[in-house]
N, C-alpha and C positions, 0 to 999 in steps of 0.2 A: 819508283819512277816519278820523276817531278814532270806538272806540267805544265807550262808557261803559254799563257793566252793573253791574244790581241785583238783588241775589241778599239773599233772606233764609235764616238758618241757624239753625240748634237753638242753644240756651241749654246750655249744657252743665259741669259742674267746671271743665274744662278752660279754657273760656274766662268763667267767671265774675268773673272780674277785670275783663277786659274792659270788663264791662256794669256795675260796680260804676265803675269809674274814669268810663267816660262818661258814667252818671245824676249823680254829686260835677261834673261839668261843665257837664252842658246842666236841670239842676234845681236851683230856690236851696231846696229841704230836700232832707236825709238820711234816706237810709233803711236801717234795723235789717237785724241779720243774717236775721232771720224773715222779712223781706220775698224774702232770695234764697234761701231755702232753699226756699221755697212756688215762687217761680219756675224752680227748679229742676227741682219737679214740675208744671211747669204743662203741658207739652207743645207742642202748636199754641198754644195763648197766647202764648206767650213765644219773641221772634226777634231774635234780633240782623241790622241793617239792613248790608252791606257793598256800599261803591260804589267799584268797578274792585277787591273784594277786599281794602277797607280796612274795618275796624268803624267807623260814623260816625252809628248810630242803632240804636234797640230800640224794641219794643213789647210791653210786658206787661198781660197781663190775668187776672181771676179771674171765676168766676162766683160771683152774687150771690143768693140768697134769701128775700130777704127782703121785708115785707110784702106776703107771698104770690102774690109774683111771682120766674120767672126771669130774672136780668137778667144782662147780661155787662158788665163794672164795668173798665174800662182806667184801671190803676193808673199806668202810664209809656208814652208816646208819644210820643218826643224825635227829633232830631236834630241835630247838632253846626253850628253856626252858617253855617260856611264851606259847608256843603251842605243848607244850605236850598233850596228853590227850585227842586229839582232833581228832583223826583217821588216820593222815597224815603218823606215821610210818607203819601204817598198811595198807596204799593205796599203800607206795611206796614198802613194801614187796611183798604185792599183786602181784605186777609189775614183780617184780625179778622172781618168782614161778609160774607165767602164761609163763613168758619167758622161765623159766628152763621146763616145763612142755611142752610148743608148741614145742620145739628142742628135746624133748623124748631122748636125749642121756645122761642125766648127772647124774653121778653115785648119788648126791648128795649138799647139800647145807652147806657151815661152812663158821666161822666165828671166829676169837679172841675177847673177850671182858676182859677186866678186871676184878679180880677176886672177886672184892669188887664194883661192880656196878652191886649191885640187879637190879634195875630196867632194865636193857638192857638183863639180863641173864633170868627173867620171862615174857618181853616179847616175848623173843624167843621162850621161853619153851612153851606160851598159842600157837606158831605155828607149834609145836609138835618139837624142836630140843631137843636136851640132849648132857649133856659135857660127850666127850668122851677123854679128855684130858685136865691135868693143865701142863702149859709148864712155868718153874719156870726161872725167869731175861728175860722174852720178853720184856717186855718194858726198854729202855736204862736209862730214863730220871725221872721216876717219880713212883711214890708208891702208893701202891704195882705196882713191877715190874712184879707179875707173869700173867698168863692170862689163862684163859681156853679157850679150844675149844671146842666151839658150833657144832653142826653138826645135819641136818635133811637128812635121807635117801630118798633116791628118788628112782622110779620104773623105769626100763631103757626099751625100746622098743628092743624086741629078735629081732636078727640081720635076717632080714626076706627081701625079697621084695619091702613090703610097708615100712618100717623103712629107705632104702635105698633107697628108692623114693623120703620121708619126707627128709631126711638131704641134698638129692643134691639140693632139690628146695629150703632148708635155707642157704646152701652156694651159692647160685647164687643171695636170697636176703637177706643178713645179716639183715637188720634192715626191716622187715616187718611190723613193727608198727611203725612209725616213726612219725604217731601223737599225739597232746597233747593228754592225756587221761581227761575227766573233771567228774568229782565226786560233785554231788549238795547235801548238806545236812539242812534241812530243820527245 
């Protein structure tokens, strides 16, 4: 019986390379050095996806503020071709949605993807998101330029007591999860 495990891990210097070599892989834009420095600090945002121990996906995210709403804005959600299909995008979303979910405040969850990459726009969609927007020349570089935005609504916690209780004891500990998470599939 083989057993194939998935384990997400910290983002960290050390393996920054890492996650630089496989986004120039599994993404047809580049991204700035500001983009890993910010994921450097991102914490639970930001995971490097390893199946049986190998790196072969990440997921990065940032939160968003704007037009005065919390939102949690997933800048990179990849995985290396030969292991697709194999539950990994779907551990590392897991991840993002337990997080947006434990912090009870964020309006909501999106995302850009390209408007000709079915497969990234139906996996979203099997996590209930829906484009609530095509935003035409986002991309600078490559075609189609345009992108839709993804988006899953989320339920916010009424500004109550216990809701105010919950977010000072998550801002005193940003990364409460800060372990690998390990996923055994059988």
């Amino acid at each position: 019986m083989t057993r194939n495990s998935i384990d997400l891990g910290d983002v960290t210097p050390h393996n920054i390379k890492q996650l630089k070599k496989l986004n120039t892989v599994v993404f047809p834009v580049s991204y700035n050095d500001k983009f890993y420095v910010d994921v450097l600090e991102a914490g639970e945002l930001a995971k490097l996806a390893y199946y049986n121990d190998i790196v072969v996906g990440a997921v990065c995210c940032r939160i968003d503020t704007t037009e005065n709403q919390r939102r949690l804005y997933i800048m990179t959600l990849g995985c290396l071709s030969p292991y697709r299909r194999l539950g990994i995008g779907t551990v590392m979303f897991e991840h993002i949605l337990n997080y947006a979910e434990k912090d009870g405040n964020f309006d909501s969850i999106f995302l850009h993807v390209q408007v000709n990459n079915d497969g990234a726009i139906e996996f979203y969609k099997k996590f209930g998101f829906e484009i609530v927007d095509t935003k035409e020349q986002y991309y600078k570089r490559i075609e189609p330029a345009d992108a839709h935005v993804l988006q899953k609504a989320l339920r916010r916690n009424p500004p109550n007591a216990n809701s105010i209780s919950t977010s000072t004891n998550n801002a005193s500990n940003p990364n409460p999860r800060s372990k690998v998470r390990q996923y055994t599939f059988v």
